[in-house]
C-alpha positions in Angstrom: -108.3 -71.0 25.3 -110.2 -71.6 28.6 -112.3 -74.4 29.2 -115.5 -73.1 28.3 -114.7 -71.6 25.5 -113.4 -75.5 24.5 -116.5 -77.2 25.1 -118.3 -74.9 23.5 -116.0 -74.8 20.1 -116.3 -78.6 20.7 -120.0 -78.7 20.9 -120.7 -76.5 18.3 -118.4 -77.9 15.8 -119.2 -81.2 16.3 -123.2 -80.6 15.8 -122.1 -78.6 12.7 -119.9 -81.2 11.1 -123.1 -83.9 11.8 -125.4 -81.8 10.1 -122.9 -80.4 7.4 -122.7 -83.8 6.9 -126.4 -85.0 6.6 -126.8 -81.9 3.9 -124.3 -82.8 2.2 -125.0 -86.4 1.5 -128.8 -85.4 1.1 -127.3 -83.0 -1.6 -126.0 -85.8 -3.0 -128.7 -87.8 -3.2 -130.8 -84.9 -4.8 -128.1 -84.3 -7.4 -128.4 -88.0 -7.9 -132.0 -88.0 -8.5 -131.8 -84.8 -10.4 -129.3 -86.1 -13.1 -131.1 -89.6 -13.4 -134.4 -87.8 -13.9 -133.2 -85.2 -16.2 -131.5 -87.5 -18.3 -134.3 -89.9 -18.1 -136.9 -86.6 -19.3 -134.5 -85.3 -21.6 -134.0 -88.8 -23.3 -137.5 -89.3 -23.7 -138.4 -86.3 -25.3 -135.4 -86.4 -27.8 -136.6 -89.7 -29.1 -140.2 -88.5 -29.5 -138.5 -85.2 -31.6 -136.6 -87.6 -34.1 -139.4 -89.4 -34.9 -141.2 -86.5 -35.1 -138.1 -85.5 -37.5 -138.1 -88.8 -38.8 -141.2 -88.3 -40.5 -140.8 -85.1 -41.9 -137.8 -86.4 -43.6 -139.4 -88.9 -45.1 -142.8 -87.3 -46.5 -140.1 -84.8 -47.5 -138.3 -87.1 -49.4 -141.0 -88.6 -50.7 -142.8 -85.7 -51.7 -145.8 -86.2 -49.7 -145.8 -83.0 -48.1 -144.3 -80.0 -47.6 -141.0 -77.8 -48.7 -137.7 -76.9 -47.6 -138.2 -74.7 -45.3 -141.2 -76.1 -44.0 -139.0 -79.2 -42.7 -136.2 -76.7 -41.6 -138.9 -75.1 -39.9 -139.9 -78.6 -37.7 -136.3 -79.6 -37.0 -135.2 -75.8 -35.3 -138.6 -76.4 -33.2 -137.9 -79.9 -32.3 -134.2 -78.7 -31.6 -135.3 -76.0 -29.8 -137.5 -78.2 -27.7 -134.6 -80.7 -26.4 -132.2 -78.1 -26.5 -129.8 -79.6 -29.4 -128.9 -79.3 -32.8 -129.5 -81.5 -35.6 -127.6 -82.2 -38.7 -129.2 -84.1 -41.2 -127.0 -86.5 -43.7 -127.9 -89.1 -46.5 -126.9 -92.9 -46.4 -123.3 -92.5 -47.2 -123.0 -90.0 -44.6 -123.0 -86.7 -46.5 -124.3 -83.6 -44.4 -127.3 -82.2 -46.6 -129.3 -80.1 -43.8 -128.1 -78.0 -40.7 -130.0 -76.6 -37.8 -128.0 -74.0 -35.9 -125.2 -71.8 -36.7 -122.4 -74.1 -35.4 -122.3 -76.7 -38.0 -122.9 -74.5 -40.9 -119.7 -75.3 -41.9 -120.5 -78.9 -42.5 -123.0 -78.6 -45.0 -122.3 -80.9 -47.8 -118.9 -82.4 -46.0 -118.9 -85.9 -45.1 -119.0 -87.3 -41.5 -117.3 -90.6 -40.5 -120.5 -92.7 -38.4 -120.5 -96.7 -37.0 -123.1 -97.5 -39.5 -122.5 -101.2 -38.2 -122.9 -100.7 -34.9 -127.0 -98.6 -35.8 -129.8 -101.7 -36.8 -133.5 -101.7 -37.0 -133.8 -102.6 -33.5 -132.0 -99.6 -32.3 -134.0 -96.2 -31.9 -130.9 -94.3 -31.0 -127.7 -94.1 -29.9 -125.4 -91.8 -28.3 -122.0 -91.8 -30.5 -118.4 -89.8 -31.2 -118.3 -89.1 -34.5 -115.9 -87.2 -36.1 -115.5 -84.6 -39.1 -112.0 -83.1 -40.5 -109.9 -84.6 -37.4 -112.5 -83.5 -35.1 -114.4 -85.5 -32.6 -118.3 -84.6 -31.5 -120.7 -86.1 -29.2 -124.4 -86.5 -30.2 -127.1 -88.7 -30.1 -127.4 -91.0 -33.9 -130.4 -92.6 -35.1 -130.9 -94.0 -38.4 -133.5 -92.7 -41.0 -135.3 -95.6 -42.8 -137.7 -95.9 -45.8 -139.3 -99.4 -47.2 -137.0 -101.2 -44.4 -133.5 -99.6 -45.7 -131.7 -96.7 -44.4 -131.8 -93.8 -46.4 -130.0 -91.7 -44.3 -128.6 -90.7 -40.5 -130.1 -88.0 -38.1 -127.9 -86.5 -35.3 -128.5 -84.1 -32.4 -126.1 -82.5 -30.5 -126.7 -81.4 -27.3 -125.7 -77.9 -26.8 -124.6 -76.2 -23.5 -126.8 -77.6 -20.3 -127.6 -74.1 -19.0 -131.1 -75.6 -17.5 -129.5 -78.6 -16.1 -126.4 -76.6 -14.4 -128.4 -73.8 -13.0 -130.5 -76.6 -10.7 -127.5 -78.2 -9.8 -126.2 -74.4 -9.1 -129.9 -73.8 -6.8 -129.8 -77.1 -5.4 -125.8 -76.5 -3.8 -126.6 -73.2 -3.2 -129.1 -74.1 -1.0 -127.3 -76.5 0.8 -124.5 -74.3 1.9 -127.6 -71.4 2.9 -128.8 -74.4 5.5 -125.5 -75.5 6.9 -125.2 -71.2 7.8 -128.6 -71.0 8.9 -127.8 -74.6 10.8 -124.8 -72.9 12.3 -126.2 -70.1 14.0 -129.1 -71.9 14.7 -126.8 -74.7 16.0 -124.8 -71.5 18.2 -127.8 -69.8 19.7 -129.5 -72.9 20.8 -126.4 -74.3 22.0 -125.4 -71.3 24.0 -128.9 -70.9 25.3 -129.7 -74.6 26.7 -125.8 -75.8 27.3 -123.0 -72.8 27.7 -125.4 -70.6 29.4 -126.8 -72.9 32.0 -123.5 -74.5 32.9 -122.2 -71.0 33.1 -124.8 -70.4 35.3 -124.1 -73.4 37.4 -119.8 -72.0 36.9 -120.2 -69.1 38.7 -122.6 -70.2 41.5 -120.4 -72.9 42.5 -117.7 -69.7 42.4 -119.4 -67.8 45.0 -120.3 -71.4 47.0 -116.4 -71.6 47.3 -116.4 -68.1 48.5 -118.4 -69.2 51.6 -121.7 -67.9 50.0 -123.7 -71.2 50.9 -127.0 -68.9 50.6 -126.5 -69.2 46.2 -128.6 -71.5 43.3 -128.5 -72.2 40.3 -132.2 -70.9 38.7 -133.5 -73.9 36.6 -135.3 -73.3 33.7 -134.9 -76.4 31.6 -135.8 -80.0 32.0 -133.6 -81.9 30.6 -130.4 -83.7 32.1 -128.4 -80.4 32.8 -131.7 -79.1 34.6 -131.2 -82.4 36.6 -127.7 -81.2 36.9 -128.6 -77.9 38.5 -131.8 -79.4 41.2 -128.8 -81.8 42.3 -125.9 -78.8 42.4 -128.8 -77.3 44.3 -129.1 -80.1 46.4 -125.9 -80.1 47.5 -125.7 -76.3 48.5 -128.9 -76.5 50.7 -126.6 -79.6 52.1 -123.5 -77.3 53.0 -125.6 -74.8 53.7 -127.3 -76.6 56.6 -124.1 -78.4 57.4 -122.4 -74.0 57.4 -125.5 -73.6 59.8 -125.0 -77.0 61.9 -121.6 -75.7 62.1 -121.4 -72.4 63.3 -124.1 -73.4 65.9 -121.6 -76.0 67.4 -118.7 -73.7 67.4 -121.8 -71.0 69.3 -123.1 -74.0 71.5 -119.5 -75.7 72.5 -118.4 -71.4 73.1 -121.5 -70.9 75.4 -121.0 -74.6 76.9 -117.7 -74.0 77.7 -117.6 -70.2 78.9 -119.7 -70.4 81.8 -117.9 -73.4 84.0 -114.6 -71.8 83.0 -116.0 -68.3 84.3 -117.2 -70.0 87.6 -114.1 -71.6 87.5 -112.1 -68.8 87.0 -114.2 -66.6 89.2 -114.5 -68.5 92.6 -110.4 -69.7 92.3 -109.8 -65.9 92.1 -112.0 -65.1 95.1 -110.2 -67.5 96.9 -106.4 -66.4 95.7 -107.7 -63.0 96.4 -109.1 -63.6 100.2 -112.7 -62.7 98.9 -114.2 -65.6 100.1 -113.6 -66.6 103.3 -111.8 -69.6 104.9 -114.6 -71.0 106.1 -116.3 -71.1 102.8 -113.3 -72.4 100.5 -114.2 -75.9 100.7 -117.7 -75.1 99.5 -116.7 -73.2 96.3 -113.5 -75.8 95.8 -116.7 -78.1 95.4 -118.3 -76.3 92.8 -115.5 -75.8 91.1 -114.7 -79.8 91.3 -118.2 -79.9 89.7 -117.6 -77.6 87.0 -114.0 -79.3 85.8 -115.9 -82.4 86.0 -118.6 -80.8 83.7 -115.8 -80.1 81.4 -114.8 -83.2 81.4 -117.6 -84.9 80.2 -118.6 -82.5 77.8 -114.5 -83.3 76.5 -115.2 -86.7 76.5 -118.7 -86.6 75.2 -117.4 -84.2 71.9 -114.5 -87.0 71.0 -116.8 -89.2 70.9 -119.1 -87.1 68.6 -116.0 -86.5 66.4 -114.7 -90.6 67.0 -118.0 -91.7 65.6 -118.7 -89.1 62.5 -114.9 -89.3 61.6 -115.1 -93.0 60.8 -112.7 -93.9 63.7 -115.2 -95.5 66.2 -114.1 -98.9 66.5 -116.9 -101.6 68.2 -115.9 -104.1 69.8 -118.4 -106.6 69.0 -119.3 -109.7 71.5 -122.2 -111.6 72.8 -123.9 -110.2 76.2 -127.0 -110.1 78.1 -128.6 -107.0 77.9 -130.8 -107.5 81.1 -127.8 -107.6 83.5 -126.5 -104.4 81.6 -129.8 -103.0 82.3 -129.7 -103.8 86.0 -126.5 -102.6 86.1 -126.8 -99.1 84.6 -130.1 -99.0 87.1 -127.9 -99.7 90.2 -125.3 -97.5 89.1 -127.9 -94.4 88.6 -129.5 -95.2 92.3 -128.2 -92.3 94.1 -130.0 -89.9 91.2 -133.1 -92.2 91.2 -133.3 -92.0 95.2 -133.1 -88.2 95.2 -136.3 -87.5 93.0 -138.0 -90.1 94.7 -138.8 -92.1 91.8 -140.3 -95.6 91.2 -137.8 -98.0 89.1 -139.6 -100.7 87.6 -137.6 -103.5 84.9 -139.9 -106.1 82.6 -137.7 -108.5 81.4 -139.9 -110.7 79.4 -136.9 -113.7 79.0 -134.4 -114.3 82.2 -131.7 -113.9 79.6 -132.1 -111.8 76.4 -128.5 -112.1 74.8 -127.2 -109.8 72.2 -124.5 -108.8 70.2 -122.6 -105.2 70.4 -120.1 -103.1 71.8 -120.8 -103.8 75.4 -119.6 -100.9 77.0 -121.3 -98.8 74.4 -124.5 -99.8 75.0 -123.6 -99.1 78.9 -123.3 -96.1 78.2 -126.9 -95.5 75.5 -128.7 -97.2 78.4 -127.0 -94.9 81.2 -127.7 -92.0 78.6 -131.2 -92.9 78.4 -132.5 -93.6 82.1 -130.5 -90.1 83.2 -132.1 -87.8 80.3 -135.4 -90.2 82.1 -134.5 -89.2 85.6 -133.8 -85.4 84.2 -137.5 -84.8 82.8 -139.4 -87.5 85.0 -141.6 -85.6 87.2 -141.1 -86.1 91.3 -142.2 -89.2 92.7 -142.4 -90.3 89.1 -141.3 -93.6 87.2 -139.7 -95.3 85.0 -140.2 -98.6 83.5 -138.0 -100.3 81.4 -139.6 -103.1 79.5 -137.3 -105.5 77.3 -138.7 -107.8 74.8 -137.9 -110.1 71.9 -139.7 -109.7 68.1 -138.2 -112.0 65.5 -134.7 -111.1 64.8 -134.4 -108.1 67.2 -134.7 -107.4 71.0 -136.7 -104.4 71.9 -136.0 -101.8 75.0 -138.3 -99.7 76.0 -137.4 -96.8 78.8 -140.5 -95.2 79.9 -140.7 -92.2 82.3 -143.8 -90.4 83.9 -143.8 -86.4 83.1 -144.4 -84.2 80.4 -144.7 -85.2 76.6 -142.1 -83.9 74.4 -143.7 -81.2 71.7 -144.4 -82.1 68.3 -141.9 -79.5 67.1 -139.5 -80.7 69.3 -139.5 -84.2 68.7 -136.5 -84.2 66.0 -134.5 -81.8 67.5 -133.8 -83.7 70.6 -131.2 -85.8 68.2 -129.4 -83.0 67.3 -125.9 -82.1 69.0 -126.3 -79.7 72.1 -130.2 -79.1 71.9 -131.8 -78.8 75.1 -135.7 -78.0 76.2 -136.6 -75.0 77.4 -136.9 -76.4 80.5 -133.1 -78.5 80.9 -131.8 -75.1 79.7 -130.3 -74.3 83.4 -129.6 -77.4 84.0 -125.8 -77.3 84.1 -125.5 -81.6 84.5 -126.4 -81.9 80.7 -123.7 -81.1 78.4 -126.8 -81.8 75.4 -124.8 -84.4 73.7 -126.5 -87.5 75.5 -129.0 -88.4 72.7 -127.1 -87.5 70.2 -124.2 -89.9 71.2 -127.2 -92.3 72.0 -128.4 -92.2 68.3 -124.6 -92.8 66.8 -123.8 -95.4 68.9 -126.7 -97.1 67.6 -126.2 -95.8 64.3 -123.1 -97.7 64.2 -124.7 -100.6 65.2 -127.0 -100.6 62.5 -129.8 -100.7 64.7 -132.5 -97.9 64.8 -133.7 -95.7 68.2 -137.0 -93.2 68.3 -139.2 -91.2 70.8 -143.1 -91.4 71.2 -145.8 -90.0 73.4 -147.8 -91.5 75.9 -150.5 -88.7 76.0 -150.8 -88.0 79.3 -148.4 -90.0 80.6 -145.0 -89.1 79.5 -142.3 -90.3 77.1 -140.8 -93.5 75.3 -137.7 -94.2 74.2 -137.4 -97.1 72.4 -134.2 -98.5 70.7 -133.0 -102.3 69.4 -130.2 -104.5 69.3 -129.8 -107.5 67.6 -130.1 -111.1 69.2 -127.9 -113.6 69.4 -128.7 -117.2 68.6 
């Protein structure tokens, strides 16, 4: 039996047995009702027919009015009426008038009654009485004139076929609704539970098959249509990670093709006596330049995997970020000197300390003022401006140039992305802002971009201060 099919045996069963269950004890409780009722009708009405026979008897006896057959005539419609027969006897017990043909044979014989237990104060009673050896059940009430009995009236009830045939409708119909409740029960069950999760079965199928593209069509609100938006969820999630991925493995192919073909290119122009003598040292330089592009793009890719595996350790300590500052700036002169551009540092406390991974935030800092010195216009500037609000220190690198565009704004984060205009810029590997973002990321601290219209760019990031 596969799995499905268990769960939905399970399901069904179980929802059948519940409501097998409710029927039947409602069955119950309408047989219950039935019986008490019945009885209760059936009761009253045979009391109101004795004394209806009660009376006949005794303006019979008395002469008062009436024959024979006229009070034969009464009895078979009262018996008729409460579905009994009635067999009439005097005070010692002797049968002296029958209605119905099964007690014919006891005219005139004598039947054995508890005369003690039948008193004035006693309608009727329901008794075992018995004639020749044999025991029958009926209902005994006494017959009395001037105060004293003067004789005994009995009816027998005969065969129940009114009272059995409800009982037979009212089961009856209780085993139609548990059949009708179980394919009810089936469909409904197979439509809002085995379908959709078969649904939701063979999409996540094909998502294992690579088809990322796949979702589960929702069509219900209830908690398995919550169950489908979030299975949905989570294949627009690998589908964008599938995308994110094949564009690294494109982007780190394209990244590391070209210095490799340079490489490759100007060492075989050299081993071949293509270039000249005089010119080896010049494309030995380039090629220096693209190993050491490889390098950092090496570097800057175990760092991406360090931090997203889980396995970036900081080592946290107390520091001054202003000094780091100053140091990044005098490390990045020889860049800053050859666009010509102005440098200017704020430091709104002589000291601002910290608390982080030191040579981490080196290098966001270093990352920051070069992607700066990339886009800054010639003869630009850059301000760095450092600040403390409450709990946090604020830096903000600012650099003269062109604003980033809207649609561009979050796509500077992501891994290898570069504007249109760094794109032949062979210097950036396009993993300097995202590493920026991680680093802080792991920090817990938060980094973001604005526009200065007209002005240039702002990167502003924090770090948290140390007391």
């Amino acid at each position: 039996m596969s799995r499905k099919e268990s769960i939905n045996q399970r399901i069904i069963v179980t929802f059948i047995s519940v409501t097998s269950i409710v029927l039947i004890f409602l069955g119950s409780i309408m047989t219950i009702l039935f019986n008490k009722n019945y009885h209760s009708t059936k009761l009253s009405n045979l009391e109101k027919q004795m004394g209806i026979i009660e009376n006949s008897i005794n303006n019979y006896l008395n002469q008062q009015d009436g024959s024979y057959s006229q009070l034969k005539e009464i009895i078979k419609m009262a018996c008729i009426s409460t579905n009994t027969e009635a067999i009439i006897t005097d005070r010692l017990g002797y049968v002296y008038l029958v209605n119905g043909e099964d007690y014919q044979n006891l005219m005139y014989s004598k039947i054995k009654l508890n005369t003690e237990s039948l008193s004035s104060n006693i309608e009727f009673k329901k008794e075992v009485f018995k004639v020749d050896n044999a025991s029958i059940k009926g209902y005994v009430k006494a017959i009395y004139e001037d105060g004293e009995i003067d004789g005994y009236m009995i009816m027998v009830m005969q065969n129940e076929s009114e009272r059995n045939f409800n009982m037979f409708i009212i089961w009856i119909t209780v085993i139609i609704e548990i059949i009708i409740s179980a394919i009810v029960i089936k469909i409904v069950t197979n439509q809002i539970i085995i379908r959709p999760i078969d649904n939701i079965n063979n999409v996540a199928k094909r998502l294992a098959k690579g088809e990322v593209e796949k979702r589960v069509v929702v069509n219900c609100n209830n908690e398995i249509g919550e169950l489908a938006e979030s299975f949905n969820m989570m294949a627009e999630c690998l589908e964008k990670s599938d995308t994110k991925r094949r564009e690294f493995i494109s982007n780190v192919s394209h990244e590391l093709r070209s210095p490799i073909t340079s490489i490759k290119g100007f060492i075989g122009g050299i081993l071949d006596g293509v270039i000249p003598r005089d010119r080896e040292n010049y494309y030995l330089k380039i090629v220096y330049d693209e190993v050491d592009r490889l390098a950092r793009l090496v570097n800057d890719l175990l760092d991406m995997s360090a931090m997203e595996s889980g396995k970036f350790n900081l080592a946290i300590t107390e520091f001054d970020i202003n000094q780091v500052i100053s140091l990044c700036i005098l490390n990045l002169e020889h860049k800053i000197q050859e666009k010509g551009l102005n440098v200017k540092a704020t430091f709104h406390n002589n000291r601002a300390y910290v608390l982080g991974d030191r040579d981490r935030i080196i290098q966001v800092v270093t990352n920051i003022i070069e992607n700066s010195i990339k886009y800054s216009n010639d003869d630009g500037e850059i301000k760095i401006d450092v600040y403390s609000k409450g709990e946090k220190i604020y830096v903000d690198i600012f650099n003269s140039g062109e604003c980033i565009e809207e649609k561009e704004l979050n796509k500077i984060w992501d891994r290898f992305y570069k504007s249109d205009k760094s794109r032949t810029n062979k210097l950036s590997t396009g993993l300097g802002l995202p590493i920026v973002r991680s680093i802080l990321s792991q920090h817990n601290e938060d980094i973001w971009v604005k526009n200065i219209e007209g002005k240039g760019v702002s990167f502003i990031f924090t770090l948290k201060k140390s007391h």
